[in-house]
PDB file of N, CA, C, O and CB in Angstrom:
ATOM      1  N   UNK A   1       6.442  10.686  -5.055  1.00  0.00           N
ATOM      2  CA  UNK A   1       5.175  10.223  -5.542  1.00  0.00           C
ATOM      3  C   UNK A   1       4.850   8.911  -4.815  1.00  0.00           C
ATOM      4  O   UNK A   1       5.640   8.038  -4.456  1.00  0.00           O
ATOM      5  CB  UNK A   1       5.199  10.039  -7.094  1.00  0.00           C
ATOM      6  N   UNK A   2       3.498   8.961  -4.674  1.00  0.00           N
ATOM      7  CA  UNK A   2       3.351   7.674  -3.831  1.00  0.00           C
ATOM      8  C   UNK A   2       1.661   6.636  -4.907  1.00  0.00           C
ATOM      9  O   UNK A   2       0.633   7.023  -5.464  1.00  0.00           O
ATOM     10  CB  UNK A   2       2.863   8.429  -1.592  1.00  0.00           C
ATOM     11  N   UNK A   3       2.264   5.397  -4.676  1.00  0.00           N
ATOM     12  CA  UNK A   3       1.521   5.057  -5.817  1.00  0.00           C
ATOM     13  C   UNK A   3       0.902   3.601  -4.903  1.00  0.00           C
ATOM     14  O   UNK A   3       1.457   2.820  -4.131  1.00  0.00           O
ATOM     15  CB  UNK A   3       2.584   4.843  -7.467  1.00  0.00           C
ATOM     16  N   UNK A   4      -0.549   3.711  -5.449  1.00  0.00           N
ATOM     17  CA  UNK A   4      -0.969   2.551  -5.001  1.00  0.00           C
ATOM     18  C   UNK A   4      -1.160   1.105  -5.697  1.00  0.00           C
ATOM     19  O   UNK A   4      -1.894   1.036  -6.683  1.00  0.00           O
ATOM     20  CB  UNK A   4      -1.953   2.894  -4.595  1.00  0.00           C
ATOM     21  N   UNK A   5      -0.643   0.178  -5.302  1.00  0.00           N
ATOM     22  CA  UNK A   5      -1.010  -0.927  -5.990  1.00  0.00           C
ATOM     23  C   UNK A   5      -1.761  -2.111  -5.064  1.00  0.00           C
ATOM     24  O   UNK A   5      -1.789  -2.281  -3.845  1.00  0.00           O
ATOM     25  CB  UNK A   5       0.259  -1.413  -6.651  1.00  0.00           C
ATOM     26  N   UNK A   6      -2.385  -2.890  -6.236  1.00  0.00           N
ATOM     27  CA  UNK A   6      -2.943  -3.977  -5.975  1.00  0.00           C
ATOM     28  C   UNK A   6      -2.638  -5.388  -6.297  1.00  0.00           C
ATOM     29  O   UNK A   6      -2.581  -5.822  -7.447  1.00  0.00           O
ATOM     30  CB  UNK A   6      -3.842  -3.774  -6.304  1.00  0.00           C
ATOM     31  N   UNK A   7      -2.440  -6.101  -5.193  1.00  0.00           N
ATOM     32  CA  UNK A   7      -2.121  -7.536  -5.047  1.00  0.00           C
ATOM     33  C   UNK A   7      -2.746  -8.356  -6.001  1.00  0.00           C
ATOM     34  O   UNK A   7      -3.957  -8.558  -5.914  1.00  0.00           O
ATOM     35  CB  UNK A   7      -2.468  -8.033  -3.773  1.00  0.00           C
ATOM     36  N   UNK A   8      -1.779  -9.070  -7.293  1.00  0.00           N
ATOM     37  CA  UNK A   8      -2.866  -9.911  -8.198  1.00  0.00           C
ATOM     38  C   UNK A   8      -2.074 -11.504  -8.242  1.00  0.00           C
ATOM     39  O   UNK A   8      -2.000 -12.222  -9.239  1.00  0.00           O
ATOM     40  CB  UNK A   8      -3.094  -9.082 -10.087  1.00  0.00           C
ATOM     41  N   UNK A   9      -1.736 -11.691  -7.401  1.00  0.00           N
ATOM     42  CA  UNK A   9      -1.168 -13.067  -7.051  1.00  0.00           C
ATOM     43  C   UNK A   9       0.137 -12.623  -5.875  1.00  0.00           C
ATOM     44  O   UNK A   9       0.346 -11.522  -5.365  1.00  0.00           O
ATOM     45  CB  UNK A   9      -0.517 -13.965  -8.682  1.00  0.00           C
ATOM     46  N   UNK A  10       0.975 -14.087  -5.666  1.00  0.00           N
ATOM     47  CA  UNK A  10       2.123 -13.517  -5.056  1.00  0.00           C
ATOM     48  C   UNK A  10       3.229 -13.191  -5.459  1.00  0.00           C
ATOM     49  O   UNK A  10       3.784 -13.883  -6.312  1.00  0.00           O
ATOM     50  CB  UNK A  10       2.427 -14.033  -4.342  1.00  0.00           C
ATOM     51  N   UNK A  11       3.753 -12.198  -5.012  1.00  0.00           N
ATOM     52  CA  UNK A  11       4.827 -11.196  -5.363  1.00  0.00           C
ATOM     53  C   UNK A  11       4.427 -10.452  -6.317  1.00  0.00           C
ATOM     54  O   UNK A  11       5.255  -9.624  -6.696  1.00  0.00           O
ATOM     55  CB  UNK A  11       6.058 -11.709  -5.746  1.00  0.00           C
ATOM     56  N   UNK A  12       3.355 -10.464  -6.880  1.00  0.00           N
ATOM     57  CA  UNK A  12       2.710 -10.137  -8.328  1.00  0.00           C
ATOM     58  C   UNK A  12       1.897  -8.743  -7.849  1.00  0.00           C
ATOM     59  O   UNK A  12       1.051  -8.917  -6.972  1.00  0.00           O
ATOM     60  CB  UNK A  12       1.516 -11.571  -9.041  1.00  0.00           C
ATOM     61  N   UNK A  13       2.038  -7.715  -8.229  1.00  0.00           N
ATOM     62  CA  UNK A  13       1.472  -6.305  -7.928  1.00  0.00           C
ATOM     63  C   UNK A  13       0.921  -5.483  -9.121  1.00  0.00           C
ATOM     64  O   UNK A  13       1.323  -5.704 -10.263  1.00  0.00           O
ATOM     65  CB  UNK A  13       2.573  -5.458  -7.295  1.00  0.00           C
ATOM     66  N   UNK A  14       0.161  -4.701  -8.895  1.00  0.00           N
ATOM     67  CA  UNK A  14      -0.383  -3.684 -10.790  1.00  0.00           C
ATOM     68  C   UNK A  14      -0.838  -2.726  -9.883  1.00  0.00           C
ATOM     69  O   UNK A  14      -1.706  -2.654  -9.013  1.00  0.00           O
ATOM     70  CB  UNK A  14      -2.042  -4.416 -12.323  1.00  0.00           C
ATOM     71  N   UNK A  15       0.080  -1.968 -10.394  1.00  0.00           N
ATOM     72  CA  UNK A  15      -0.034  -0.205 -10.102  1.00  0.00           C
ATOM     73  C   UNK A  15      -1.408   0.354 -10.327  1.00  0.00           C
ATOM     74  O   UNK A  15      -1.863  -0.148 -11.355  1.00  0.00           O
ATOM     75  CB  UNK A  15       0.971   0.743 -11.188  1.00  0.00           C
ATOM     76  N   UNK A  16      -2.131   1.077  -9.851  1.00  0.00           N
ATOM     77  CA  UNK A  16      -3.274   1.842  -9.705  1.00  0.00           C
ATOM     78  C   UNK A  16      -3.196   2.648  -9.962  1.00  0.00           C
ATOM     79  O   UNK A  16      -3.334   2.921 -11.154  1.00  0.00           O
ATOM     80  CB  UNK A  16      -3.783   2.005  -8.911  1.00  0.00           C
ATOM     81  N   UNK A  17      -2.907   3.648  -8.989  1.00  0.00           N
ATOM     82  CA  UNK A  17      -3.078   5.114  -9.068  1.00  0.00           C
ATOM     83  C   UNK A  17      -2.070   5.873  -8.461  1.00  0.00           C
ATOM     84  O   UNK A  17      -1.633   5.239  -7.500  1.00  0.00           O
ATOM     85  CB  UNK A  17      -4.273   5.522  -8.504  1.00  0.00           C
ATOM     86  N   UNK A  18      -1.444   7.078  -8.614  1.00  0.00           N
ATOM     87  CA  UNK A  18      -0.477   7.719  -8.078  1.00  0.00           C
ATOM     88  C   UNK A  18      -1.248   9.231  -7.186  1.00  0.00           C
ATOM     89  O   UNK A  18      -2.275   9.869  -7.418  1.00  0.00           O
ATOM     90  CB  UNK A  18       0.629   8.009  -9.397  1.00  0.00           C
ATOM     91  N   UNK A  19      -0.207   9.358  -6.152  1.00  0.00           N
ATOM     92  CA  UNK A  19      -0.526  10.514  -5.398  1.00  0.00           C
ATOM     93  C   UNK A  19       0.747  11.399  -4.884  1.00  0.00           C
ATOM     94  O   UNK A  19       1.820  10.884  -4.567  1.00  0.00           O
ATOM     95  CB  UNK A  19      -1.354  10.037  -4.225  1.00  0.00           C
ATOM     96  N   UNK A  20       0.516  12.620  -4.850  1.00  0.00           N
ATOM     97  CA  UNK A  20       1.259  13.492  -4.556  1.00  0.00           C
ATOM     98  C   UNK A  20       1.553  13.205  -2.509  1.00  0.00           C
ATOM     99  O   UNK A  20       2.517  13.385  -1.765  1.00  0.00           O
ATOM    100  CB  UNK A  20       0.434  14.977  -5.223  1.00  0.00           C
ATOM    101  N   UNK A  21       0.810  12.939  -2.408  1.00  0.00           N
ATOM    102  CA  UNK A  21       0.848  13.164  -0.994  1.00  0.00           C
ATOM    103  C   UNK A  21       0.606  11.205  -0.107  1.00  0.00           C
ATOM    104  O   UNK A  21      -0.266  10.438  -0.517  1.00  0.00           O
ATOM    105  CB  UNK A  21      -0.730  14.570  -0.659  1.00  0.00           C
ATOM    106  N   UNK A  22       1.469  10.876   0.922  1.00  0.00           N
ATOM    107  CA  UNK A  22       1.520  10.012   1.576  1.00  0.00           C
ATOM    108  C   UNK A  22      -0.120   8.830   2.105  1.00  0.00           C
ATOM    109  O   UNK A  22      -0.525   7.668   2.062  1.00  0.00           O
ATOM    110  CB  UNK A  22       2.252  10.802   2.521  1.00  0.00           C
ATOM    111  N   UNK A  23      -0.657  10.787   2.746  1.00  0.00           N
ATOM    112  CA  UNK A  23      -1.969  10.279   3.066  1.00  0.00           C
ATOM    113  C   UNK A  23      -2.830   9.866   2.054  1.00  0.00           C
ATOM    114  O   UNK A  23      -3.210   8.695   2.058  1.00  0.00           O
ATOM    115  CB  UNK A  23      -2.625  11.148   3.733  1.00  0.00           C
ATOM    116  N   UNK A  24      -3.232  10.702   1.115  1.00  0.00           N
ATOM    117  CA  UNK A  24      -3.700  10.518  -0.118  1.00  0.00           C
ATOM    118  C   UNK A  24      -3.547   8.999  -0.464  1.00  0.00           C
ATOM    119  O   UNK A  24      -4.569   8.340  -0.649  1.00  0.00           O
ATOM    120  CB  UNK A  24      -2.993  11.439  -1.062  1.00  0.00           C
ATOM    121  N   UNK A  25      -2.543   8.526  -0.540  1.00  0.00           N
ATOM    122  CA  UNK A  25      -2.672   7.228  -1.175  1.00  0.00           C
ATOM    123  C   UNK A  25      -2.783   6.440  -0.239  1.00  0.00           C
ATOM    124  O   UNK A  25      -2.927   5.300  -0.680  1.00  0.00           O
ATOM    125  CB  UNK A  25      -1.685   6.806  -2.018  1.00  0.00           C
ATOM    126  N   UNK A  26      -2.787   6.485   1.023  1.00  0.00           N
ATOM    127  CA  UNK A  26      -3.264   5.465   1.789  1.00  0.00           C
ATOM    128  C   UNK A  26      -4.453   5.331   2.688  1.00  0.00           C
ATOM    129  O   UNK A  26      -4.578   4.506   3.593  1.00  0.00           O
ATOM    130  CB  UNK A  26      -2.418   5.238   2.408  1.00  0.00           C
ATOM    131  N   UNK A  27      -5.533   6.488   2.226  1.00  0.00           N
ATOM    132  CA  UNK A  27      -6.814   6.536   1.868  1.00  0.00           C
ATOM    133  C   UNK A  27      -7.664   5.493   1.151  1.00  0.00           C
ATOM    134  O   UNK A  27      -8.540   4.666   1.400  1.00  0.00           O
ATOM    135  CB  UNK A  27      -6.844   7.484   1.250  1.00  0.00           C
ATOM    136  N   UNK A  28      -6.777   6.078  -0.113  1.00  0.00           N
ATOM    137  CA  UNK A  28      -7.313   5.723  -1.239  1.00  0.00           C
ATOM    138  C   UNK A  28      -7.057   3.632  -1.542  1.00  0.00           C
ATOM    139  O   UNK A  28      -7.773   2.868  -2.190  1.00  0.00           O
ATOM    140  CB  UNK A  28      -6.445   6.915  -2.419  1.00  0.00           C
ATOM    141  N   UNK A  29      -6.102   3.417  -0.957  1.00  0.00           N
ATOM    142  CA  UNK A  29      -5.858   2.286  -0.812  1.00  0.00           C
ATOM    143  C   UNK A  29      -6.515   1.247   0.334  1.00  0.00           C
ATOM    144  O   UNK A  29      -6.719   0.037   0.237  1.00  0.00           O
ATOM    145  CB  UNK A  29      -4.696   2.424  -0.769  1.00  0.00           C
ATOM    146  N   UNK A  30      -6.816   2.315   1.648  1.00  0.00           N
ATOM    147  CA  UNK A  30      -8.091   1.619   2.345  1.00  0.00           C
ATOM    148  C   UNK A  30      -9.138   1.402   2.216  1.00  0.00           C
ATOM    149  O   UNK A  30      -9.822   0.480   2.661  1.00  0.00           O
ATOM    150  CB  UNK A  30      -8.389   1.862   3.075  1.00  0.00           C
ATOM    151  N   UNK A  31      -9.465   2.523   1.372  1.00  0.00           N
ATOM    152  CA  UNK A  31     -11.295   2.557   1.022  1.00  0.00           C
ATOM    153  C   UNK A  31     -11.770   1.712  -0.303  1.00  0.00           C
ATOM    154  O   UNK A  31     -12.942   1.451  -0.574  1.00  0.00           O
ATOM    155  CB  UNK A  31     -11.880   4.349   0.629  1.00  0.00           C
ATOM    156  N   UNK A  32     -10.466   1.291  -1.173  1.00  0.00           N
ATOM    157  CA  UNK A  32     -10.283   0.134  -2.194  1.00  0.00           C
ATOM    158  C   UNK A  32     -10.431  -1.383  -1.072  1.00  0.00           C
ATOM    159  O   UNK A  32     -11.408  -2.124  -1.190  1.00  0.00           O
ATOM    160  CB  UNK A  32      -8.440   0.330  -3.119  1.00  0.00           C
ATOM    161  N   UNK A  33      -9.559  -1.603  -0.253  1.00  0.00           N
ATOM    162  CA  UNK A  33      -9.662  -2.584   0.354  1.00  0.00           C
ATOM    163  C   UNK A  33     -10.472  -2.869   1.188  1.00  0.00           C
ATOM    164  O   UNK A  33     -10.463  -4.025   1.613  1.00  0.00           O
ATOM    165  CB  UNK A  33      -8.905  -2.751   0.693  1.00  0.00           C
ATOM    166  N   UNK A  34     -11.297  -2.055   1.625  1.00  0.00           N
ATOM    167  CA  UNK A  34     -12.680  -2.454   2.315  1.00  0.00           C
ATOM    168  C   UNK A  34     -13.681  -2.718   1.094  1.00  0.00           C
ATOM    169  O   UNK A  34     -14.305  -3.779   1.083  1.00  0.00           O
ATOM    170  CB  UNK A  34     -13.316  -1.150   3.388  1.00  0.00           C
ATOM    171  N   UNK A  35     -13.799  -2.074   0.383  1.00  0.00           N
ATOM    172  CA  UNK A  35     -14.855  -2.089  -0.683  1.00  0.00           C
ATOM    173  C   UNK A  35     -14.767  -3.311  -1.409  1.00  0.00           C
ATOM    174  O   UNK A  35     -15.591  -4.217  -1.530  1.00  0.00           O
ATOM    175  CB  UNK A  35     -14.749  -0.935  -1.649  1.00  0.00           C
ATOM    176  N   UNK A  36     -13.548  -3.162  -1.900  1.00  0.00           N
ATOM    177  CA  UNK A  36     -13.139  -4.891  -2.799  1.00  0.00           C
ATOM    178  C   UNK A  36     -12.520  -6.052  -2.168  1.00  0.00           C
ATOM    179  O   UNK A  36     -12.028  -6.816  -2.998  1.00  0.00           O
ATOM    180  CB  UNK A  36     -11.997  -4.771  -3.999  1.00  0.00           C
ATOM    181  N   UNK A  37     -12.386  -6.440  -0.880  1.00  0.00           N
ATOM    182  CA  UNK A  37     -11.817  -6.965  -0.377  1.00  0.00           C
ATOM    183  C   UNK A  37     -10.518  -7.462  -0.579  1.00  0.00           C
ATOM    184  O   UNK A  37     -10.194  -8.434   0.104  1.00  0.00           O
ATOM    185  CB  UNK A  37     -12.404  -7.442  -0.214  1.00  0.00           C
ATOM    186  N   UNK A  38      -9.772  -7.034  -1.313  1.00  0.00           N
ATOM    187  CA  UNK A  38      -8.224  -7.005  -1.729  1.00  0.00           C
ATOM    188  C   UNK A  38      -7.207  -6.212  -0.960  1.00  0.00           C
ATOM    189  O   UNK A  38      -7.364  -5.233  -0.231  1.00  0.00           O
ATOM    190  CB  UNK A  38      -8.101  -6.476  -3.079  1.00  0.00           C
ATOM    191  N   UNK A  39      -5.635  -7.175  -1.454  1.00  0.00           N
ATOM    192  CA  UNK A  39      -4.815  -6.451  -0.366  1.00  0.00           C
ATOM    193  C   UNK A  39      -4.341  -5.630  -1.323  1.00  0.00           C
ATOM    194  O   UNK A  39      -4.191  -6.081  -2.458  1.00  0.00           O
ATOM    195  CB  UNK A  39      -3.682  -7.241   0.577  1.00  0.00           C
ATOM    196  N   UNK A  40      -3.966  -4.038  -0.974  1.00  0.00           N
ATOM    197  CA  UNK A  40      -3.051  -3.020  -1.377  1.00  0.00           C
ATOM    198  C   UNK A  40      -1.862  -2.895  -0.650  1.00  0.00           C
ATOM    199  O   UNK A  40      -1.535  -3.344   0.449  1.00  0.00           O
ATOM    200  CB  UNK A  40      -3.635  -1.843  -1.361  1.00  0.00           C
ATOM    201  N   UNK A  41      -1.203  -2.113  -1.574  1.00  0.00           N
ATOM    202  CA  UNK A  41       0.076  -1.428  -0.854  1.00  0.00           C
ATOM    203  C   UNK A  41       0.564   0.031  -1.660  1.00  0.00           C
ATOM    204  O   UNK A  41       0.484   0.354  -2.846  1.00  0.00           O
ATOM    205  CB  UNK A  41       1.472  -2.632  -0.903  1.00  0.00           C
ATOM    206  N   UNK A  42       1.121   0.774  -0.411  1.00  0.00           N
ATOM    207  CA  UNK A  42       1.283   2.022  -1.076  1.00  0.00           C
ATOM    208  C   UNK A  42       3.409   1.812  -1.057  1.00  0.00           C
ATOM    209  O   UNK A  42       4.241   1.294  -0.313  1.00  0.00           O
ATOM    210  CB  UNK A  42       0.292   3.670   0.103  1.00  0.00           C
ATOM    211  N   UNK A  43       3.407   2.743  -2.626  1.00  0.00           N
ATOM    212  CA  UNK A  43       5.109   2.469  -2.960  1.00  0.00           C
ATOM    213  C   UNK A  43       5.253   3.852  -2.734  1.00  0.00           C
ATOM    214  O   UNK A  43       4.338   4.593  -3.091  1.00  0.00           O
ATOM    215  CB  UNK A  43       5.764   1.818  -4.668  1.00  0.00           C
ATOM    216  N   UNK A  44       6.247   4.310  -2.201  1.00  0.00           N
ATOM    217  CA  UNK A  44       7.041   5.555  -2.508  1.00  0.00           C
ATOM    218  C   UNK A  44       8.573   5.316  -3.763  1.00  0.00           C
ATOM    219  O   UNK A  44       9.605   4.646  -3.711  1.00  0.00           O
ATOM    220  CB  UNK A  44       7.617   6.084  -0.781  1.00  0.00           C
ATOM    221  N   UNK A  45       7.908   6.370  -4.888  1.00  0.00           N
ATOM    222  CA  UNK A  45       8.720   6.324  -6.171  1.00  0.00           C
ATOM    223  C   UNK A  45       8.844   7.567  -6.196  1.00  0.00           C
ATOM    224  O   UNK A  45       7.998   8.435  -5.980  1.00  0.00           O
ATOM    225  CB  UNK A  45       8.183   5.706  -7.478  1.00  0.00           C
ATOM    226  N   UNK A  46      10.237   7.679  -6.545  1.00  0.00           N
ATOM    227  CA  UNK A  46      11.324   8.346  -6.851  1.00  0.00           C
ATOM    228  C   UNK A  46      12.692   8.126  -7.747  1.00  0.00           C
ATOM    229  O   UNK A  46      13.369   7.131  -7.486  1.00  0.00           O
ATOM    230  CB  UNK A  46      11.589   8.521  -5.868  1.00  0.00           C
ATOM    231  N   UNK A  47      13.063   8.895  -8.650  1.00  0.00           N
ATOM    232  CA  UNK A  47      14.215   8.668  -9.744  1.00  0.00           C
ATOM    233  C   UNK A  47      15.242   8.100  -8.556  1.00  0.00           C
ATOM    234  O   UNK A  47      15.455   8.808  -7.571  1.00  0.00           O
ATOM    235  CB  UNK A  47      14.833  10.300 -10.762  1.00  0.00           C
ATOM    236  N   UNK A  48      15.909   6.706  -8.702  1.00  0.00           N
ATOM    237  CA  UNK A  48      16.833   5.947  -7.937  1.00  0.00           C
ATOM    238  C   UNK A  48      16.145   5.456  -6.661  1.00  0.00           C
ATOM    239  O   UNK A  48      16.843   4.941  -5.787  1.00  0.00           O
ATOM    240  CB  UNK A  48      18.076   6.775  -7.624  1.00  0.00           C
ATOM    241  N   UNK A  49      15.097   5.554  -6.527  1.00  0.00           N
ATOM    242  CA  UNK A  49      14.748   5.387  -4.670  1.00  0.00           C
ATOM    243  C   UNK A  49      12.947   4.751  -4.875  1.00  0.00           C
ATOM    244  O   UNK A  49      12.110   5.114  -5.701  1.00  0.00           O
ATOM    245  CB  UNK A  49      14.815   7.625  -3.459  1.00  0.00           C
ATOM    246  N   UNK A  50      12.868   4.030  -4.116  1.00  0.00           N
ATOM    247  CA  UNK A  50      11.523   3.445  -4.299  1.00  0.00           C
ATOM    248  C   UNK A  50      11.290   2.374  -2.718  1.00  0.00           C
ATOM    249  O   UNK A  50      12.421   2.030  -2.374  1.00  0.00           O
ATOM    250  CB  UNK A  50      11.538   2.428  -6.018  1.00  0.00           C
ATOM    251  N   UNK A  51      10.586   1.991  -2.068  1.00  0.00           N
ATOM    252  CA  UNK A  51      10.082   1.410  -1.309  1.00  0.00           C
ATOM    253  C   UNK A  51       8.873   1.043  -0.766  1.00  0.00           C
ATOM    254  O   UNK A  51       8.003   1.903  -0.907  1.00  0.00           O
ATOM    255  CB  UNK A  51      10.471   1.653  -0.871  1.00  0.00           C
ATOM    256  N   UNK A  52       8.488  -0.107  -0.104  1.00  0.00           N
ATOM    257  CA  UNK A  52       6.999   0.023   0.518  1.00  0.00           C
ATOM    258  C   UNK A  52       6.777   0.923   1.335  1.00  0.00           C
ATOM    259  O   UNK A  52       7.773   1.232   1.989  1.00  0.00           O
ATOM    260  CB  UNK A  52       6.536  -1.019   1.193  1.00  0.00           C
ATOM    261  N   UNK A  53       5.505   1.688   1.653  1.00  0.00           N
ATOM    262  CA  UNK A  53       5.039   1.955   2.771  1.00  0.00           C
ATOM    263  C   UNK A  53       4.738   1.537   3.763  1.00  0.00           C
ATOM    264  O   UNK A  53       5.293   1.557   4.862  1.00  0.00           O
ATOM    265  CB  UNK A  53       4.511   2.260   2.709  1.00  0.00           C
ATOM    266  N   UNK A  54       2.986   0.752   3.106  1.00  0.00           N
ATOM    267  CA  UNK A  54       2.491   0.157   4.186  1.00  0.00           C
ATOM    268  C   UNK A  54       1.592  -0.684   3.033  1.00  0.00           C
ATOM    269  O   UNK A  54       1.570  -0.341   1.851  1.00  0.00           O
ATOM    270  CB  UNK A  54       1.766   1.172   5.492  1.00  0.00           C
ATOM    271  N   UNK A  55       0.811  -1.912   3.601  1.00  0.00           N
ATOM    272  CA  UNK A  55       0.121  -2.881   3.113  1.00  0.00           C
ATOM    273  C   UNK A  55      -0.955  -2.690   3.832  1.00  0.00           C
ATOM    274  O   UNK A  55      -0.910  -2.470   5.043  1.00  0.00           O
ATOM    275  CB  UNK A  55       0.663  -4.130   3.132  1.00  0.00           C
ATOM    276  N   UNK A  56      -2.433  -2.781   2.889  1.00  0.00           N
ATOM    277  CA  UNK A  56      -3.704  -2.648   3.636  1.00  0.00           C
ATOM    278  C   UNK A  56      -4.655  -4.016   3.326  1.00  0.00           C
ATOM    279  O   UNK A  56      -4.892  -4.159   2.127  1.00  0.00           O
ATOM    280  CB  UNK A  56      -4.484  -1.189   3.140  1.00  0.00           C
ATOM    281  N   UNK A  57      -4.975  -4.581   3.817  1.00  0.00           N
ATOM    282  CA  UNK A  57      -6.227  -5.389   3.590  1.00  0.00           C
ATOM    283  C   UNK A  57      -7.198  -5.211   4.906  1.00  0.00           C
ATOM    284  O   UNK A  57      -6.868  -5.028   6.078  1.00  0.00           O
ATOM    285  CB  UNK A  57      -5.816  -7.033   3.336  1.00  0.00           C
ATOM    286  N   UNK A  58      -8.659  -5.339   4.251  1.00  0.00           N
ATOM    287  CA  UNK A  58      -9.480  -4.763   5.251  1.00  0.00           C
ATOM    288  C   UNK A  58      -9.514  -3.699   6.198  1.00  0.00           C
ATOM    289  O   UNK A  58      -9.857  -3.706   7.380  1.00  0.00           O
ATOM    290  CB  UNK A  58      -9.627  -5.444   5.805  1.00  0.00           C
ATOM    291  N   UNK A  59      -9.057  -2.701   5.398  1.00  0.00           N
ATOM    292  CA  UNK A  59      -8.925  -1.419   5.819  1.00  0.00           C
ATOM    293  C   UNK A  59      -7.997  -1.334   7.191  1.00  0.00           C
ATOM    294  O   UNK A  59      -8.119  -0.695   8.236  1.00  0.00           O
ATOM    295  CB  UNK A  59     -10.357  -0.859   6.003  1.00  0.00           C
ATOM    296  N   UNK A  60      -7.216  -2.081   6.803  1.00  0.00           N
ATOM    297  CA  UNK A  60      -6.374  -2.282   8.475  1.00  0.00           C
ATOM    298  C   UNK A  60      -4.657  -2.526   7.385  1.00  0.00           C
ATOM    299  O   UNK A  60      -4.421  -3.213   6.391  1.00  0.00           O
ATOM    300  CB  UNK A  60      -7.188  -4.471   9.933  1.00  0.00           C
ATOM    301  N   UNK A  61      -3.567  -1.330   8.437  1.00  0.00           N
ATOM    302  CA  UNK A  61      -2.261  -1.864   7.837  1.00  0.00           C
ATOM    303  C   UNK A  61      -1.771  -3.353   8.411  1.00  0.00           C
ATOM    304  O   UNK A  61      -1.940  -3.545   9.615  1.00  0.00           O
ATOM    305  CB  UNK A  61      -1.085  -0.754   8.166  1.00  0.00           C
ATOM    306  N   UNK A  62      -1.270  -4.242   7.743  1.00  0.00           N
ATOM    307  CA  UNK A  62      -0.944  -5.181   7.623  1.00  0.00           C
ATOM    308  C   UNK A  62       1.078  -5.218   8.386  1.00  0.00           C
ATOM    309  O   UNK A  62       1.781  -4.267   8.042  1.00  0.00           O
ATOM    310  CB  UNK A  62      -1.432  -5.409   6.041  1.00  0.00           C
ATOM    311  N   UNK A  63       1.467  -5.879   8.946  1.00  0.00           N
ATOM    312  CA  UNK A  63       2.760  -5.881   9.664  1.00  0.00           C
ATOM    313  C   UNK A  63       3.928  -6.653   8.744  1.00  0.00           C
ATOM    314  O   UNK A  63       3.907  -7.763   8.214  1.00  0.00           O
ATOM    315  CB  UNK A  63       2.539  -6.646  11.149  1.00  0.00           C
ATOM    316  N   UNK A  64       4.668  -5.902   8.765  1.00  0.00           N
ATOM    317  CA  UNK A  64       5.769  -7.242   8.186  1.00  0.00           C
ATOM    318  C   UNK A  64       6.713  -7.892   9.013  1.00  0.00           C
ATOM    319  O   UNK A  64       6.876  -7.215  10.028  1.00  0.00           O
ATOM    320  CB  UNK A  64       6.749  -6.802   7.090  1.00  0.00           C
ATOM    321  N   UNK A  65       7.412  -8.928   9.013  1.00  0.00           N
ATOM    322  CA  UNK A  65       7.536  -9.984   9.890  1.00  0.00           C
ATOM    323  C   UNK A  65       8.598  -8.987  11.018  1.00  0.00           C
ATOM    324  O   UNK A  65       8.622  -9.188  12.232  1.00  0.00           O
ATOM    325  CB  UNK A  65       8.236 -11.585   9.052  1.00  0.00           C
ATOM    326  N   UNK A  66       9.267  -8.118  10.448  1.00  0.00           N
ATOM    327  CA  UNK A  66      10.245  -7.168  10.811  1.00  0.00           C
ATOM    328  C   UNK A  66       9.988  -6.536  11.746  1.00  0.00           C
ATOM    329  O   UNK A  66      10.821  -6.318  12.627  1.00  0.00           O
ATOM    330  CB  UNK A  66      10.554  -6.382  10.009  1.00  0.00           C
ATOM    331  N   UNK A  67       8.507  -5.994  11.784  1.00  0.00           N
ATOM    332  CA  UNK A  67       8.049  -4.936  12.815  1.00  0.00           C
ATOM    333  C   UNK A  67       8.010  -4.915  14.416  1.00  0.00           C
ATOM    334  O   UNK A  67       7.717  -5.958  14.999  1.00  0.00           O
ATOM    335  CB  UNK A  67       6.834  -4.750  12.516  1.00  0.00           C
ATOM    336  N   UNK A  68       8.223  -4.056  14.951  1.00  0.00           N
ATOM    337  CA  UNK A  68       8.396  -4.317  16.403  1.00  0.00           C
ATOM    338  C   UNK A  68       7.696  -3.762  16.890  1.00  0.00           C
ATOM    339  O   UNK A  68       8.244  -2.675  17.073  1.00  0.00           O
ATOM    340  CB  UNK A  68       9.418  -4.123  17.016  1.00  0.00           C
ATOM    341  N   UNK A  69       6.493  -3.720  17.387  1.00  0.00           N
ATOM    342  CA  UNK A  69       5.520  -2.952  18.210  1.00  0.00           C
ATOM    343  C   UNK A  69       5.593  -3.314  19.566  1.00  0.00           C
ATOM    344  O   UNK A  69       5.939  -4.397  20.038  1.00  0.00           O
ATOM    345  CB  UNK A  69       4.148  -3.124  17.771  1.00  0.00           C
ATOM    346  N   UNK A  70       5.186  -2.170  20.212  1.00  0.00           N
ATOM    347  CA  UNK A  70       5.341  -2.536  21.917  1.00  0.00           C
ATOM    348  C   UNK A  70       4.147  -2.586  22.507  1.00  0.00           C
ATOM    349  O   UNK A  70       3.448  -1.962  21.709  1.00  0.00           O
ATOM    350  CB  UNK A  70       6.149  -1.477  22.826  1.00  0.00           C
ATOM    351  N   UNK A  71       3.567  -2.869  23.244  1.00  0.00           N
ATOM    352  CA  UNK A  71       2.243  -2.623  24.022  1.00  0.00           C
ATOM    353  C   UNK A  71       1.727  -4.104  24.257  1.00  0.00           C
ATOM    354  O   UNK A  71       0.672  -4.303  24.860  1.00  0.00           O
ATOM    355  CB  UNK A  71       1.064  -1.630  23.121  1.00  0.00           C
TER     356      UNK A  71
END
């Protein structure tokens, strides 16, 4: 299950909405963050297992300090 939440301070998150499917929620989490100008993030939840996806503000994913892109 993949669930979207919204940024309501820091470290501070409130669950939205849940989706069966990856894309689905990170749709639904862009077209929130263009519209409302807020940052989202989509969680993948599962019994024992849970993690971020990806972070959206302004309809654009957001990087974490970790990431290594090439180009």
């Amino acid at each position: 299950m993949y669930c979207v939440e919204r940024s309501d301070g820091p470290d501070q998150w409130v669950q939205e909405q849940c989706f069966k499917t990856e894309f689905k929620a990170f749709v639904n989490a862009r077209a929130k963050s263009l519209a409302l100008a807020n940052v989202y993030r989509v969680i993948y939840q599962s019994p024992g297992l849970s993690g971020e996806v990806v972070r959206v503000a302004k309809g654009k994913a957001l990087l974490n300090s970790d990431d290594r892109l090439v180009g």
